[in-house]
N, C-alpha and C positions, 0 to 999 in steps of 0.2 A: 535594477536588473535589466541586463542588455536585452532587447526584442529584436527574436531572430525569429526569420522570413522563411518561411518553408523551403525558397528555391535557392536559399543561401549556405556555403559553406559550413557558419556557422551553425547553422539549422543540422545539417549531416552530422559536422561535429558531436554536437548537442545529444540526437538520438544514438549517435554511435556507441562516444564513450559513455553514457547513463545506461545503454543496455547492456555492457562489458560489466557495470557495476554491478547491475542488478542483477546480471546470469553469476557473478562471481568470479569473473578472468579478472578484474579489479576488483581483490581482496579487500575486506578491513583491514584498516594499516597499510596499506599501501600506499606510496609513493606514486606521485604523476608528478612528474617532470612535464613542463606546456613543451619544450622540444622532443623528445622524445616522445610525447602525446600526438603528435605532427607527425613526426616520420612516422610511426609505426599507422596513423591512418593515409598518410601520403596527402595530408592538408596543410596549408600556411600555419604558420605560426596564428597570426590572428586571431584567424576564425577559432581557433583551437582553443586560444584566453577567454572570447568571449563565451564559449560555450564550458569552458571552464567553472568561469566567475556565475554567471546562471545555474553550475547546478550544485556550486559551492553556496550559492542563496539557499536554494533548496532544500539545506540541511544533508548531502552526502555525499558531501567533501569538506573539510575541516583546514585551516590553517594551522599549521604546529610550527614552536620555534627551532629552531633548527633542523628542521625537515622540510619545509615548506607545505607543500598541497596534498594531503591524503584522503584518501578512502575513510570514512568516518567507522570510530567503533565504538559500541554505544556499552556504557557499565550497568550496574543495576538500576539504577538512581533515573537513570537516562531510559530503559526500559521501562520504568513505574508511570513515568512521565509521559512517553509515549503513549502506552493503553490508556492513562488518563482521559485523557485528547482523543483518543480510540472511542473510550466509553462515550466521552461526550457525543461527539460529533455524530457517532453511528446510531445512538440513540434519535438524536435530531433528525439523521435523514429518515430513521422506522418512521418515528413519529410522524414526517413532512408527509411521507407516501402515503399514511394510514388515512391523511386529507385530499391529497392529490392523485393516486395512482390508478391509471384507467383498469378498465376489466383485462383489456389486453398485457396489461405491463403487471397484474397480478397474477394472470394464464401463464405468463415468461415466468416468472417465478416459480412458478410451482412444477412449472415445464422443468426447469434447469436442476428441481428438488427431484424428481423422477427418473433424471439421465442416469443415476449412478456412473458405473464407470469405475476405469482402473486408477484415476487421476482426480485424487481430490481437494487439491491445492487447486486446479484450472478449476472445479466445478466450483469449490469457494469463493470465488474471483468472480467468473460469472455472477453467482447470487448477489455477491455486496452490489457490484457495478449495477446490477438490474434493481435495486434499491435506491444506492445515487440518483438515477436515470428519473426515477419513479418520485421521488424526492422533490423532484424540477424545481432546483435552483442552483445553480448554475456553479454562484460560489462555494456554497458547501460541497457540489461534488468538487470541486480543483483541490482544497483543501482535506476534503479524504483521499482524493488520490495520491497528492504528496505524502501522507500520512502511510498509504498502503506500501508508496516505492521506497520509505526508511522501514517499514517491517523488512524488507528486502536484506538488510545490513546484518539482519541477525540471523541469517544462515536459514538452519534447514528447519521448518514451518512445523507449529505444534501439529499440522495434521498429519505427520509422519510416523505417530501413532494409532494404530487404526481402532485403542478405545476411545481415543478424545477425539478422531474423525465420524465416529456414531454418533459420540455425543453431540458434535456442532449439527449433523444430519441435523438431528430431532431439534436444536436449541432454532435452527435456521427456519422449521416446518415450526415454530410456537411465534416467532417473527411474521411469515407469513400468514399464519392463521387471524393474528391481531389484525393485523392490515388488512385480510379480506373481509374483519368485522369492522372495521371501518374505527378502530380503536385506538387511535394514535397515544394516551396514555400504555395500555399493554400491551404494542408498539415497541414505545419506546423502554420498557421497562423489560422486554425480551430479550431486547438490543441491548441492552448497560448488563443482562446475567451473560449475553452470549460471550463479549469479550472481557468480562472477567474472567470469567472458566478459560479463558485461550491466552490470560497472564496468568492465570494460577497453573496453567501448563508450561507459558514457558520460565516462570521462574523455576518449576522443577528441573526443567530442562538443563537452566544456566545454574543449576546446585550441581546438577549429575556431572555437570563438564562436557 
């Protein structure tokens, strides 16, 4: 994977087109042509491949034969496999915090479980991130965050139901409760029920169409 430099082309490249993916202006299925990636940011060709080929590593962007470079779209199969690695990993970081997480990074928490709000995809985001953080190790969070920007690919988020966004409330307050008790077992075992319930959501979802 190419290492691109904050103050580099590349680097713009890079966060451009992955934001375009992940707001949805770059569909699933879709086609990126590396020229036409160019003009439409007004960057070289280059920097545009290398920032390309970095987030085709990343898992969303795909090689297809005779299309070239696409916006990845992910089947059932691909879905299952994902929360898998979901399951895992999330458990891992409950677990990590439920050992490491200061008073103040469990106060965050519990702060972020209180904002409510009209937006509960951003207050989701928050919470996991404030877990990562709390986690403190470095590698597991990189690797859930790549994991969170391919949830990205499959559209619009199980919490766009607002019974299964109650449910994750309370599944998110039984996460944090372990980790205030300092229980990294019921931790981790909050974490592995929470994102199941959030594939048993969206495999409804990808039934319903």
């Amino acid at each position: 994977m190419p290492i691109l430099h904050a103050n580099s082309q590349a680097f713009v490249a890079y966060n451009e087109i992955k934001r375009r993916i992940l707001g949805g202006d770059f569909a699933p299925g879709a086609r990126l042509r590396e020229v036409e990636v160019a003009e439409l940011l007004t960057l070289g060709r280059t920097p545009v491949r290398e920032a390309l080929k970095r987030i085709q590593d990343e898992g969303l962007l795909r090689q297809e034969p005779g299309r070239g470079l696409v916006v990845a779209e992910m089947d059932q199969q691909e879905v299952g496999e994902l929360y898998a690695m979901r399951e895992s990993l999330e458990s891992t970081a409950a677990s990590l915090a439920a050992h490491h997480a200061t008073e103040a990074e469990i106060l965050n928490m519990e702060a972020i479980l209180m904002e409510g709000g009209d937006d509960p995809v951003a207050q989701n985001l928050r919470f996991h991130e404030a877990i990562y953080s709390a986690a403190h190790n470095r590698y597991l969070m990189r690797l859930l965050r790549t994991l969170t920007d391919t949830t990205y690919l499959l559209g619009r988020s199980t919490l766009a139901s607002p019974v299964r966004a109650e449910a994750a409330l309370r599944e998110h307050s039984a996460i944090v409760a372990a980790i205030r008790r300092r229980d990294p077992e019921g931790a981790a075992k909050a974490a592995r029920h929470h994102i199941h319930q959030a594939l048993m959501e969206r495999l409804k979802m990808l039934r319903q169409g």
